[in-house]
TORKOL-4160 file (C-alpha; in steps of 0.2 Angstrom, whole numbers, padded with zeros to 4 digits, m for minus):
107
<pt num="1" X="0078" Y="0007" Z="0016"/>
<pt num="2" X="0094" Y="0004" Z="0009"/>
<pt num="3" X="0102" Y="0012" Z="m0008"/>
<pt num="4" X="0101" Y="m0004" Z="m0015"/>
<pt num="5" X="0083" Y="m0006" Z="m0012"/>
<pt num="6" X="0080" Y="0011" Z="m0015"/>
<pt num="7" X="0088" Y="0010" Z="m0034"/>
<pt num="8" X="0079" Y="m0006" Z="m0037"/>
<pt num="9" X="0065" Y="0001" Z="m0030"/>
<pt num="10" X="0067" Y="0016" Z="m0042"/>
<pt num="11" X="0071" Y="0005" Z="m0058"/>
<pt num="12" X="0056" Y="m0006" Z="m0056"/>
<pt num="13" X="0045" Y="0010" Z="m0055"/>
<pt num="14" X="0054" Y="0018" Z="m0072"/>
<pt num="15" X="0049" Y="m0002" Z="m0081"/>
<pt num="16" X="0033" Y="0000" Z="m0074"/>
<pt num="17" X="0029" Y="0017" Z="m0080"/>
<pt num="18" X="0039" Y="0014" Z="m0099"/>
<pt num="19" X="0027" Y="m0002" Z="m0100"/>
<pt num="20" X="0040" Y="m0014" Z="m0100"/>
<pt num="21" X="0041" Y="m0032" Z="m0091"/>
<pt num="22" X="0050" Y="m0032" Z="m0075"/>
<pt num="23" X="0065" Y="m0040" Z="m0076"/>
<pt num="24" X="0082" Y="m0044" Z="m0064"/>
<pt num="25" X="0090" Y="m0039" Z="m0081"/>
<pt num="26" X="0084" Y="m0025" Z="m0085"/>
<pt num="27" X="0084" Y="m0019" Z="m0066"/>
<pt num="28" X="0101" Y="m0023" Z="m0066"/>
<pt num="29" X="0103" Y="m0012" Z="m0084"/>
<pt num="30" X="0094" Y="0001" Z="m0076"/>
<pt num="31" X="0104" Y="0004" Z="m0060"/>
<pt num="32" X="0121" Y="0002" Z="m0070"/>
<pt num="33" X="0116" Y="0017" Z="m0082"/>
<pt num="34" X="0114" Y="0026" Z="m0065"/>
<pt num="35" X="0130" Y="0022" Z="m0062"/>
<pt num="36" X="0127" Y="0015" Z="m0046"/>
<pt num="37" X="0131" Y="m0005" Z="m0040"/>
<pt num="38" X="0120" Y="m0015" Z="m0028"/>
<pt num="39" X="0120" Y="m0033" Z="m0024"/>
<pt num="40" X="0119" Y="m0045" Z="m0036"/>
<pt num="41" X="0104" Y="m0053" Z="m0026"/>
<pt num="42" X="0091" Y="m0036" Z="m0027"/>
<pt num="43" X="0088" Y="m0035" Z="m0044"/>
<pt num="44" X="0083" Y="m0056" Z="m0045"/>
<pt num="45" X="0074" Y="m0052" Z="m0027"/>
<pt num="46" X="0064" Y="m0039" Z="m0032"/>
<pt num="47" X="0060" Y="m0044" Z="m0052"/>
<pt num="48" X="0054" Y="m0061" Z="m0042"/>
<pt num="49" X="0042" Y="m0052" Z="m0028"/>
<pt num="50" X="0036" Y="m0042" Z="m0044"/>
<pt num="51" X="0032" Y="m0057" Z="m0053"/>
<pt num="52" X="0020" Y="m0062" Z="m0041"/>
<pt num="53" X="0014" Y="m0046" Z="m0036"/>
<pt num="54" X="0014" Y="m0036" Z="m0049"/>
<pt num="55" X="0017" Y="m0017" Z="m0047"/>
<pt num="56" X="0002" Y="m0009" Z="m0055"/>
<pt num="57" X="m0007" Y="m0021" Z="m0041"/>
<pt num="58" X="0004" Y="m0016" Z="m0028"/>
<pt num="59" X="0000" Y="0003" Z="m0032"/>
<pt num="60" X="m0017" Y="0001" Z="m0034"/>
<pt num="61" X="m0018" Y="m0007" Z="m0015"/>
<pt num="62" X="m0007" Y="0008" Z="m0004"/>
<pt num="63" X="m0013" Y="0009" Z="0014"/>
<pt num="64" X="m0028" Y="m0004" Z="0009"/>
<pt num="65" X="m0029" Y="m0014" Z="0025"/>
<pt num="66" X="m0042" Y="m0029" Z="0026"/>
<pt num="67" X="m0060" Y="m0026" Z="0029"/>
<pt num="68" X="m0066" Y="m0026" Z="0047"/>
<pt num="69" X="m0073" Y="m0043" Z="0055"/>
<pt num="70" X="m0091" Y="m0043" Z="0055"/>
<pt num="71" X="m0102" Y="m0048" Z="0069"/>
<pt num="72" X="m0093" Y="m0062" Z="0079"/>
<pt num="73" X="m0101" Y="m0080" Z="0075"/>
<pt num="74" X="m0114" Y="m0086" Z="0086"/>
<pt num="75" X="m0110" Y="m0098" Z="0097"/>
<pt num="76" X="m0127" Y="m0105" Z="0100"/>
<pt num="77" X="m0137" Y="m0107" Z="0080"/>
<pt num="78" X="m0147" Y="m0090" Z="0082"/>
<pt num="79" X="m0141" Y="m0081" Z="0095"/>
<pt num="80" X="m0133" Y="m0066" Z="0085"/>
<pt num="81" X="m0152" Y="m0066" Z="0076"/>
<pt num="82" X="m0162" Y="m0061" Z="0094"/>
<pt num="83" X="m0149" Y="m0050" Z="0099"/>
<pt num="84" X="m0156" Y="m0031" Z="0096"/>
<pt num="85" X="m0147" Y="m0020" Z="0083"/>
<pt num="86" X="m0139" Y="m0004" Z="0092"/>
<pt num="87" X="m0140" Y="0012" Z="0082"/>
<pt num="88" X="m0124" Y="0023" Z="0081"/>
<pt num="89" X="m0128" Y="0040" Z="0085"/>
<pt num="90" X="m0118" Y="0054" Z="0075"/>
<pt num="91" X="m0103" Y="0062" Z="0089"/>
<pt num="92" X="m0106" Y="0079" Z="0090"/>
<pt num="93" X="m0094" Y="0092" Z="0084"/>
<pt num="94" X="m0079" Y="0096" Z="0094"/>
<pt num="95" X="m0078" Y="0116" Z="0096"/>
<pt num="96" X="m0059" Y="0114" Z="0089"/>
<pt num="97" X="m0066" Y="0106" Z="0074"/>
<pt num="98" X="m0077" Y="0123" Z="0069"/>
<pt num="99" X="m0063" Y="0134" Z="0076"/>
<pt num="100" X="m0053" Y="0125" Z="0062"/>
<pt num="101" X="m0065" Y="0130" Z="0047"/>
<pt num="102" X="m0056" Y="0146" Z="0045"/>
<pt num="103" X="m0039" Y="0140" Z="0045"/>
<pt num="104" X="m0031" Y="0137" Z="0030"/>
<pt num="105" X="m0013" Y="0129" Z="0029"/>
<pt num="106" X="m0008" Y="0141" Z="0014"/>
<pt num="107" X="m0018" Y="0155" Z="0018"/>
């Protein structure tokens, strides 16, 4: 990421926070009392993007992917509905995973 996303990036966070609209102006007022300059097109391209998606949402949805696919679509009506369920059966536990109870990280 470049410093001119990254002050953009950083100024639409502070708007966000102070409860203010998101604005190209006010990204722009903010990256100039920061004393630092970036292209005249970031602050437009990002007040845009937030416009649309707003940041709160954007926070909200980190590392959210879309939902797994259900079952695939019957090709024939019905077929899906005689086919038997199979059960998932709990994996048993690896011997690393109980030799790492008593491990801690800051221990």
């Amino acid at each position: 990421m470049s410093t001119d996303e990254l002050a953009c990036t950083y100024a639409a966070l502070i708007l966000h926070d102070e409860g203010l609209e998101i604005t190209a102006d006010k990204i722009s007022a903010l990256v100039k009392s920061a004393e630092l300059e970036v292209e005249g097109f970031y602050p437009a391209l990002f007040a845009k993007f937030l416009t649309k998606s707003p940041l709160g949402d954007i926070m909200t949805n980190v590392g959210g992917a879309a939902a797994p696919a259900g079952a695939p679509a019957a090709a024939a009506g019905g077929a899906a509905d005689a086919a038997p369920k199979e059960e998932k059966k709990a994996e048993p536990a690896d011997e690393s995973d109980e030799a790492m109870e008593d491990f801690g990280l800051f221990d």
